[in-house]
C-alpha positions in Angstrom: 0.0 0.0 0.0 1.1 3.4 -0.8 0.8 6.7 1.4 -1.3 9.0 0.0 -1.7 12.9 1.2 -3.6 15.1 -0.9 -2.2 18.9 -0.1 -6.1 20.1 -0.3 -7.1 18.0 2.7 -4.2 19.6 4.7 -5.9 22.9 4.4 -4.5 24.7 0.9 -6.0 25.1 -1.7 -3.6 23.0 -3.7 -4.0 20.2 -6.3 -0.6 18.2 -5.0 -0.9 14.9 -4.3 2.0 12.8 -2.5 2.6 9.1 -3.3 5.0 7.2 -1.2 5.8 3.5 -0.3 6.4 5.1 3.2 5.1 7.0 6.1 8.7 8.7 6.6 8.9 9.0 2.7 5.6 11.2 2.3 6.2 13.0 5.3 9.3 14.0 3.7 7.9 15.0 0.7 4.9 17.1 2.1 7.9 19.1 3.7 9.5 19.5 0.6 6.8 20.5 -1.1 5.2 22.9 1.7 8.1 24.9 1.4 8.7 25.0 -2.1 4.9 25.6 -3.3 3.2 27.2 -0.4 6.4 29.0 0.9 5.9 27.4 4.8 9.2 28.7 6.0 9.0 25.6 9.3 7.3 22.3 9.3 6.2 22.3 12.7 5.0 19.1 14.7 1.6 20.4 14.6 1.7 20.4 10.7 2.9 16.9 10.7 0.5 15.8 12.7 -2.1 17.7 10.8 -0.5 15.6 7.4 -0.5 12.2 9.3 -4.0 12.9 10.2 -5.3 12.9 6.3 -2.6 10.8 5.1 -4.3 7.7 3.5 -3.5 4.3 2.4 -4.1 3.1 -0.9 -3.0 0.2 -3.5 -0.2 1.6 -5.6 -1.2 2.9 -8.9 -4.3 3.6 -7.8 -4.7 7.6 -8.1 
């Protein structure tokens, strides 16, 4: 299964979506992408939490 976040359901107004074969993987990538699209100077635990909270599982391939 692959972990899913889709940047809309963190709260931007955003199209993204994040595939990863792992938890530490998408996380890392959310960060990545928070502060090169939406210009989020700090990943702070509370936004982590806020991605692990909507992150989803899903079969790979299938978005």
């Amino acid at each position: 299964m692959e972990k899913v976040i889709h940047c809309r359901d963190v709260g931007y107004d955003c199209d993204g979506v994040i595939r990863a074969k792992s938890e530490e993987e998408a996380l890392q990538m959310a960060a990545e992408h928070a502060k090169s699209i939406h210009g989020l100077e700090e990943v702070t635990r509370e936004v982590v939490e806020k991605i692990k909270s909507v992150m989803r599982e899903e079969p790979p391939g299938a978005g």
